[in-house]
C-alpha positions in Angstrom: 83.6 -54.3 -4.3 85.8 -53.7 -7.3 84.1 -55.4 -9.0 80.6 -53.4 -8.8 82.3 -50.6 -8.7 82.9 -51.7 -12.2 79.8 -52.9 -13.5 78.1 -49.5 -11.9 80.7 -47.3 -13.8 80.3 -49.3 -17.2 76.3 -49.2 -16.7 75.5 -46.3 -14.9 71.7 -46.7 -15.4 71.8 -49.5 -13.1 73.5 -47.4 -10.0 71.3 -44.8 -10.8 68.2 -47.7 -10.3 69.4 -48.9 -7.4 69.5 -45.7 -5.9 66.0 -44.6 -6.8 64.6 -47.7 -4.8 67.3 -47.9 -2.4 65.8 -44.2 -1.2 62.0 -44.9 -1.7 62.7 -47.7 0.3 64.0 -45.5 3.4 61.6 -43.5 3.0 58.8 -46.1 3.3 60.6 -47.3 6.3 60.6 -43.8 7.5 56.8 -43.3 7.0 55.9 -47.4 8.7 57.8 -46.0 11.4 56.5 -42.5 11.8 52.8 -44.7 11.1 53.1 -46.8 14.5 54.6 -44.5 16.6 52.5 -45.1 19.4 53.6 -45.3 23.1 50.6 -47.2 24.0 51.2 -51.4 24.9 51.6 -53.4 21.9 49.4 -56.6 21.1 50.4 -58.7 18.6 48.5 -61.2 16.4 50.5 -64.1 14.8 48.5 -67.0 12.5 47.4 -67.5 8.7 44.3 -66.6 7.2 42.1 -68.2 9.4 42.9 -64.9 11.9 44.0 -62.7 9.0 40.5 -62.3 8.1 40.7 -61.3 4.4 36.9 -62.3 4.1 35.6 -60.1 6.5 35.3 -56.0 5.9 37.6 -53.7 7.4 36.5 -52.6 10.7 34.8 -56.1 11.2 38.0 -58.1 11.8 39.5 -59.8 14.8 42.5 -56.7 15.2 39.8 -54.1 14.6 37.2 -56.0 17.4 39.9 -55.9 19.9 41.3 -52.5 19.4 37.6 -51.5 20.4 37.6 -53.6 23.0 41.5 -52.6 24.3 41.4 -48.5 23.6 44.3 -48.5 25.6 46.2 -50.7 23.5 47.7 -50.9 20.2 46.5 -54.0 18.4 48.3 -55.6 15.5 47.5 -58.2 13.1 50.9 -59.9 11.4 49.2 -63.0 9.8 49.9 -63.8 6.4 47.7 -66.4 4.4 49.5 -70.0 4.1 52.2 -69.6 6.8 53.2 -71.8 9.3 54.6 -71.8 13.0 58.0 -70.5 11.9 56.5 -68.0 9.7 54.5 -67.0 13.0 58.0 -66.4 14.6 59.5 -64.6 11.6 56.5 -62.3 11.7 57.2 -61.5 15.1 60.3 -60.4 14.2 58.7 -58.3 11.2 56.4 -56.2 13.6 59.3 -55.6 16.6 61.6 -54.8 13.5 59.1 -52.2 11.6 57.2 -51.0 14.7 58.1 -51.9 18.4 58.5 -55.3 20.1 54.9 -56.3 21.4 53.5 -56.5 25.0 51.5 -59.2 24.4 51.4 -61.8 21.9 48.4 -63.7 20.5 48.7 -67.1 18.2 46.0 -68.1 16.5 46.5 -71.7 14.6 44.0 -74.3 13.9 45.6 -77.9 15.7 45.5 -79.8 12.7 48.1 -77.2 11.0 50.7 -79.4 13.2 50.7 -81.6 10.4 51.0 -80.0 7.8 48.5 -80.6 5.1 47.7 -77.4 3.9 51.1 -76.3 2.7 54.3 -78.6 1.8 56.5 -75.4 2.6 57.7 -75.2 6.1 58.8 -71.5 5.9 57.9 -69.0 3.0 61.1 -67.2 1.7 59.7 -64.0 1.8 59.4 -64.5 5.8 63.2 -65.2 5.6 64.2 -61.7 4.9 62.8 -60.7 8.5 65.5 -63.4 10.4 66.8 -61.1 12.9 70.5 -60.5 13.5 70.6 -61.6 17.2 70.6 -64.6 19.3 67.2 -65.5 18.1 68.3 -65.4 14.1 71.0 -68.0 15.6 68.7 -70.1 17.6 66.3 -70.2 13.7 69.3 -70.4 11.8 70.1 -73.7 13.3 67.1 -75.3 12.4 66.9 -74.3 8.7 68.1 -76.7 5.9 70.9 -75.8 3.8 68.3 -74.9 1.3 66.5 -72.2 3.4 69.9 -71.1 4.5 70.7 -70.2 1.2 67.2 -68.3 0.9 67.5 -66.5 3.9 70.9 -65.3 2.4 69.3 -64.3 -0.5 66.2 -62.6 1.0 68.3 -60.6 3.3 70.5 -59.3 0.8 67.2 -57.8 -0.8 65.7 -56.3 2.1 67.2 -53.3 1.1 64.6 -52.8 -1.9 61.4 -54.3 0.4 60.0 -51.4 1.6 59.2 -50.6 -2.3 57.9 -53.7 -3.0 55.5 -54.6 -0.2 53.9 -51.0 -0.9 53.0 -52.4 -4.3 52.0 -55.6 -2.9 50.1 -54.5 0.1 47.9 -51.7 -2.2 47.4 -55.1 -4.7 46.0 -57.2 -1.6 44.2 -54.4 0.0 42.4 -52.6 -2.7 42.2 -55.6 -5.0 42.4 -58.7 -3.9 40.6 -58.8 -0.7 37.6 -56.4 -1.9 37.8 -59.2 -4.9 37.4 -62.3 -2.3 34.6 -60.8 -0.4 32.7 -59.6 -3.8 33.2 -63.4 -4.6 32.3 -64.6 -1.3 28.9 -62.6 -0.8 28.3 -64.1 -4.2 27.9 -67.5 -3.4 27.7 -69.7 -6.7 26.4 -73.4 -6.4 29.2 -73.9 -8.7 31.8 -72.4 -5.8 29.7 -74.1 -3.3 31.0 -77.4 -4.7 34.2 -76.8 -5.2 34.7 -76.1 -1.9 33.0 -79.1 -0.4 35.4 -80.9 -3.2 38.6 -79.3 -1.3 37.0 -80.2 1.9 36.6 -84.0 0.8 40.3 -84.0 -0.5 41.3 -82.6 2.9 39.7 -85.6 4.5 41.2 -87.9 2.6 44.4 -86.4 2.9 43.9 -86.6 6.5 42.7 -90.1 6.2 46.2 -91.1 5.2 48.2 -89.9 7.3 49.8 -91.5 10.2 48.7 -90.1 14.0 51.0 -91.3 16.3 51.9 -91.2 20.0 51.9 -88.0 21.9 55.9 -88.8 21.4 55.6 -89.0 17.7 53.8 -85.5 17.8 56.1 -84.2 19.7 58.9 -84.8 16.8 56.4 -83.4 14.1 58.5 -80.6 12.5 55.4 -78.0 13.1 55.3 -79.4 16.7 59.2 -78.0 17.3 58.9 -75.0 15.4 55.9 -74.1 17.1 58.3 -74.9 20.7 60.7 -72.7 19.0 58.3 -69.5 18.7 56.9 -70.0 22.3 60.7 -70.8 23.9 61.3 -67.3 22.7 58.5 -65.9 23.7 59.5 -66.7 27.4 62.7 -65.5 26.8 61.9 -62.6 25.9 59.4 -62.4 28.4 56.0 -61.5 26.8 53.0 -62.8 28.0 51.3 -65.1 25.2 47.9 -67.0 24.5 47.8 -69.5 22.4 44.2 -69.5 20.3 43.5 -73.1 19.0 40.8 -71.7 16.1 38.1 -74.3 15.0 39.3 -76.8 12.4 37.1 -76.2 10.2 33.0 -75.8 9.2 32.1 -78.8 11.4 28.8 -79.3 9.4 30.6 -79.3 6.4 33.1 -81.6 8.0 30.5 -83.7 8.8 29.4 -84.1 5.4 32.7 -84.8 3.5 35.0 -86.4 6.5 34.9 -90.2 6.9 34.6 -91.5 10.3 37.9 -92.7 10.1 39.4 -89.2 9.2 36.8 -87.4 12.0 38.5 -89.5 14.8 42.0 -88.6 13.5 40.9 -84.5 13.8 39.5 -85.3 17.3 43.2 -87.0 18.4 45.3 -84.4 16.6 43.0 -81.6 19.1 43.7 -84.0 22.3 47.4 -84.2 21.3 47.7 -80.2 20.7 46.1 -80.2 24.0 48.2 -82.1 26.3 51.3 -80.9 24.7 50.5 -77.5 25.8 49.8 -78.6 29.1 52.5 -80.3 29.8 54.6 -77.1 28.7 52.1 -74.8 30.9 51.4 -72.4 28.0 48.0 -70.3 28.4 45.5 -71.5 25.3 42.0 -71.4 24.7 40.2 -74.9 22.7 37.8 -73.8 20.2 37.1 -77.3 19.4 35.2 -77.8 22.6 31.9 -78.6 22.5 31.0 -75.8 24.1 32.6 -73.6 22.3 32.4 -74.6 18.9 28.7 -74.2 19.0 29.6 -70.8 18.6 30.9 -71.6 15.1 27.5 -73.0 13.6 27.5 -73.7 9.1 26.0 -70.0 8.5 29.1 -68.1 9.6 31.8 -70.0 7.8 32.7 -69.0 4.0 35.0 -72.1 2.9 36.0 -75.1 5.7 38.3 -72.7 6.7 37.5 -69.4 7.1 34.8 -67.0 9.3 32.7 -64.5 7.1 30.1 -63.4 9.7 31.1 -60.8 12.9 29.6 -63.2 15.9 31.9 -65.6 16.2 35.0 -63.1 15.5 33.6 -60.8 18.4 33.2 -64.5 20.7 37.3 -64.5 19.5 38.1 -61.5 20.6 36.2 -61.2 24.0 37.7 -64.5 24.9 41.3 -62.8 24.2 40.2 -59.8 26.6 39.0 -61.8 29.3 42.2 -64.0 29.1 44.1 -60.6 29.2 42.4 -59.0 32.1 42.9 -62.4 34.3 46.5 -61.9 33.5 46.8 -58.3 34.5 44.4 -59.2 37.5 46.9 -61.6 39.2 49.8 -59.0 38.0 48.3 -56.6 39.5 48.0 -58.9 43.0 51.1 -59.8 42.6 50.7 -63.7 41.7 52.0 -65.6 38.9 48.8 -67.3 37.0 50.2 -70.5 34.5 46.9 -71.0 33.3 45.3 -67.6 32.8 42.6 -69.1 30.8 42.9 -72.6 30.9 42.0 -74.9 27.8 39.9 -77.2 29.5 
C-alpha cells in the first residue's frame, strides 16, 4: 500500500485515471442492475455460438423465441462464441453475479465439443474474472492449472475496470460485428462457400485422428469432467436444468467432406454423450436423432456450424417449453420426473 500510495502521489494523472473508470465502472454496474431488475423467474441459456445466434437478426434468436413463448419469464442468453463447459459454468456465475441467480438453466453444446477440436483452450481468461468467491470458486479453483490460477488472479484484480470495457466491447460486437456477419452471411460468395466446406474437411480429418475410446476413457475427457462440474453444481444449487445436445453440424455438408471413418467416430462420440447422461439421470434432448435432425435440412445452416434460418430455432425453443411445462406439470402434482424429456 505504501508503495501506491507513492507511485499515485509522484504521478497523479494515474490516480486521477483510475478513478475515472473505477466510477464509470460502478456506474455501469449500477445501470446492468437497474436493466434486469425483474421479479419474474429467470431462465438461463449457457453454450457457444452455435446457441448464441450471432447469425440470426435480433428478435429471431433462440432467447428472443422463448421469451415469446415464456411471457412470464425472463429469458437470458450468456453464450459466448468459442467457450467451453467451464466457460458455461463461469457464465453462470456472470449472469447470478450481474443480474439474479436463474430459475432454470438451459445448456446448449453440440456432443462432439467433448473433445475438444474446436478450441485448444480449456477456459478463456476473460471468463476467469467471473470465479465466484464461494464454495463453488473453491470447488473450480481446484481444477485449474497453476497457469489459469495465475489468470484468474489476474482477471479478478481487473474486474474493477470491466464494467467500462465490456460496454465498449459489447457496442463493437452488437452494432458491428454481428450486423457485419449477417451482411456477409446473406451474401453468400462461392469463394466463402468453399472455404467453409475446406474448414469442414479439416474438421473431419481432425476428427479422423483422434482416438474414441471406451465410455471409461470419455468419462476422463477433460470436457467430460468439467461439464460434471457445471451440472454437480447445478444440483447443488438446486436449479432445474436441460441439457440441449445441438446438431453437430450441416449433415449434408458433413456428408460431403466427412470420411466414413470420421462419420462413425461423430455417431460414437453422440452414443457416448448419451449414455453418460443417462447414467447421471440429467434431463437432455438429442438433436442428432434421426428424427430430429430432419429438422435441420442443408438450407438452414450458414457454415457446418451454425443455424441462419428461424424454423429450426423456433423447433429449439418449443422443445425447451415443452420440456419446461412437463417439469412444472409433475411439480405441480407433486412428483419428482428424472427424465422430463427423455433423450431417447
Amino acid at each position: 500500500m505504501t508503495i501506491l500510495r507513492a507511485v499515485f502521489r509522484t504521478y497523479p494523472a494515474i490516480s486521477r485515471t483510475l478513478a475515472i473508470l473505477v466510477a464509470i465502472n460502478l456506474v455501469t454496474w449500477a445501470c446492468i442492475r437497474i436493466a434486469f431488475c425483474d421479479n419474474r423467474p429467470r431462465l438461463y441459456m449457457l453454450g457457444d455460438s452455435c446457441i448464441r445466434s450471432y447469425h440470426m437478426a435480433p428478435g429471431t434468436r433462440m432467447e428472443d423465441l422463448l421469451q415469446g413463448m415464456l411471457p412470464g419469464m425472463l429469458v437470458e442468453n450468456w453464450a459466448e462464441s468459442g467457450t467451453s463447459p467451464l466457460d458455461f459454468l463461469l457464465q453462470l456465475n456472470k449472469g447470478a453475479l450481474l443480474c439474479a441467480p436463474p430459475t432454470y438453466v438451459v445448456v446448449v453444446m453440440a456432443p462432439d465439443k467433448m473433445l475438444g477440436l474446436d478450441s485448444p483452450l480449456r477456459v478463456h481468461n476473460a471468463d476467469l474474472r467471473w470465479l465466484p468467491l464461494d464454495r463453488t470458486g473453491l470447488q473450480i479453483w481446484k481444477t485449474l492449472s497453476p497457469q489459469e490460477r495465475n489468470n484468474a488472479v489476474v482477471e479478478k484484480a481487473s474486474l474493477l475496470l470491466y464494467g467500462f470495457t465490456d460496454l465498449v466491447r459489447s457496442a463493437v460486437v452488437n452494432y458491428w460485428k454481428w450486423p457485419h456477419d449477417r451482411a456477409v452471411m446473406r451474401h453468400n460468395s462461392p469463394c466463402r462457400r468453399r472455404e467453409i466446406k475446406t474448414q469442414a474437411q479439416l474438421f473431419g480429418k481432425a476428427l479422423d485422428g483422434t482416438a474414441i475410446g471406451s465410455d471409461a476413457d470419455f468419462d476422463t475427457l477433460v470436457r467430460t469432467r468439467d461439464t460434471r462440474l457445471l451440472l454437480d453444481i447445478l444440483c447443488q444449487k438446486i436449479i432445474p436444468h436441460l441439457v440441449v445436445l445441438h446438431p453437430c453440424g450441416n449433415p449434408t455438408l458433413l456428408s460431403q467432406t466427412f470420411s466414413p471413418r470420421a462419420l462413425a467416430k461423430r455417431d460414437t462420440i453422440i452414443l457416448r454423450m448419451r449414455k453418460w447422461l443417462n447414467t447421471r439421470q440429467t434431463a437432455y434432448i438429442d438433436f442428432n436423432l434421426p428424427n430430429r435432425l430432419s429438422n435441420f435440412p442443408d438450407s438452414v445452416w450458414d457454415d457446418n456450424a451454425h443455424l441462419k434460418a428461424t424454423p429450426p430455432i423456433y423447433y429449439l425453443s418449443q422443445q425447451t417449453v415443452d420440456w419446461l411445462s412437463t417439469l412444472q406439470s409433475h411439480a405441480s402434482r407433486g412428483t419428482h420426473a428424472i427424465f422430463p424429456l427423455s433423450g431417447k
